[in-house]
PAZAGU-847882 format. One line per field, with one value per residue (C-alpha): residue number from 1; x, y, z. Coordinates in pm, whole numbers, plus 50000, padded with zeros to 5 digits. Layout:
PAZAGU-847882
n c(NUM  ...)
u c(X  ...)
v c(Y  ...)
w c(Z  ...)
//
This chain:
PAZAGU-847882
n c(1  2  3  4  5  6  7  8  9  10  11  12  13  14  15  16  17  18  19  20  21  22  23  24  25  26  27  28  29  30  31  32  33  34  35  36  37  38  39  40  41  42  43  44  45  46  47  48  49  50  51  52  53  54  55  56  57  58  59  60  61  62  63  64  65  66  67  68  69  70  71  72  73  74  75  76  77  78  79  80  81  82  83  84  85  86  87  88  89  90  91  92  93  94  95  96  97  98  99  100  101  102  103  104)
u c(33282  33073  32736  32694  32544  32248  32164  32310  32594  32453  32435  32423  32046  32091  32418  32273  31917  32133  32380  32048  31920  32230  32214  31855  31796  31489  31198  31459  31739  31577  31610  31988  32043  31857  32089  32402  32367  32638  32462  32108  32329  32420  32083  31901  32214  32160  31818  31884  32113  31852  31525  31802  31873  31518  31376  31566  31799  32093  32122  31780  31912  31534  31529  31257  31050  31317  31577  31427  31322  31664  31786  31573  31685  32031  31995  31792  32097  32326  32156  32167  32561  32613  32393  32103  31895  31796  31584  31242  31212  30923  30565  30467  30696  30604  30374  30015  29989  29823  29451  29283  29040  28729  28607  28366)
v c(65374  65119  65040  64706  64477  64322  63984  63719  63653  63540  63161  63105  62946  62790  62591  62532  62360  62115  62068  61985  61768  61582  61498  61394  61078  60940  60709  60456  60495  60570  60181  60153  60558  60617  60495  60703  60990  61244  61181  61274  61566  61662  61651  61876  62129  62176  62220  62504  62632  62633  62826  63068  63151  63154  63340  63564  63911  63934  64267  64266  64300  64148  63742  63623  63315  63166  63201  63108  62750  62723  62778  62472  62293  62357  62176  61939  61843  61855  61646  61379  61413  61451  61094  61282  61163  60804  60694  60611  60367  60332  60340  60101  59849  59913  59614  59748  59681  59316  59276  59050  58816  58774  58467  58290)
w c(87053  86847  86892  87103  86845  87006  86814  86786  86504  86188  86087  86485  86504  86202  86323  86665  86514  86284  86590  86784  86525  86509  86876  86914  87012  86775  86819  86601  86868  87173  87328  87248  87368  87654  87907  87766  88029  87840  87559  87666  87847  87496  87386  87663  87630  87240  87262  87545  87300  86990  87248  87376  87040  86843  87176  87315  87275  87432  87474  87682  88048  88144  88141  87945  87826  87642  87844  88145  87947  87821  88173  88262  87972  88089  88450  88317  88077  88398  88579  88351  88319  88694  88705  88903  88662  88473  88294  88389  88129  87817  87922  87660  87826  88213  88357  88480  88814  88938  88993  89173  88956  89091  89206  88993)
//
């Protein structure tokens, strides 16, 4: 019998940051983006991807840190492709509420 290998195969993190970078939606592209709900999907599911890898063994039969934030990471990503999710729009565009002016 061979001995159950218990890292991940090599090159694996590597790919998965670049794959993560790739997807990222950036400060440049955020406005035209945000609304494209597979595509902030795709971005929550790579950077599960990227913490389960840098994080965590998978040979450890214990969940830890990083797997329980790439777990999160994961539903968050679903939510935004089952539409459970939208944007909540930029907070350097949202109005502050009305005040009343005194009277002078």
């Amino acid at each position: 019998m061979s001995k159950q290998k218990r890292s991940w195969p090599e090159g694996s993190l590597e790919l998965a940051v670049a794959l993560q970078r790739h997807l990222a939606i950036g400060d440049r592209d955020w406005h035209a983006f945000k609304s494209q709900r597979p595509r902030r999907g795709a971005e929550q599911l790579a950077a599960a991807l990227v913490l389960l890898l840098r994080g965590d063994d998978p040979g450890a039969p214990q969940s830890s840190d990083a797997r329980r934030q790439a777990i999160e990471l994961v539903e968050h990503g679903l939510g935004w492709l089952k539409a459970e999710l939208s944007d909540p729009g930029c907070p350097s565009h949202r109005q502050a509420p009305a005040t009343k002016l005194a009277a002078d």
